[in-house]
C-alpha positions as MATLAB code, in Angstrom:
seq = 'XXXXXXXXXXXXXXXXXXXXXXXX';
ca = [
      -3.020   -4.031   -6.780;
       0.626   -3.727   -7.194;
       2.363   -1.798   -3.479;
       4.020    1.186   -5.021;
       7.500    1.898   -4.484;
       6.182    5.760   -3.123;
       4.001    4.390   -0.492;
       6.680    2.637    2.331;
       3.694    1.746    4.687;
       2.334    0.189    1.478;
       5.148   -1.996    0.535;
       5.607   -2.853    4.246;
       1.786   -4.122    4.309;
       1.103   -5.950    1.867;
      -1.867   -7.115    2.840;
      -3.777   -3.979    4.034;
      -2.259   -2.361    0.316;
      -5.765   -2.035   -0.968;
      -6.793   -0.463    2.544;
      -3.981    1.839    2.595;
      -4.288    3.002   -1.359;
      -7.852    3.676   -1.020;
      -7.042    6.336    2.117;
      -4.398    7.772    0.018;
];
């Protein structure tokens, strides 16, 4: 899962970026 450029708190967590895309 690429962090998209949209989602800051995804970029900036890398690691929790399939956590945080599934919530959004």
């Amino acid at each position: 899962m690429t962090p998209q450029p949209i989602d800051m708190e995804v970029t900036t967590n890398a690691g929790n970026t399939t956590k945080h895309v599934s919530s959004k």
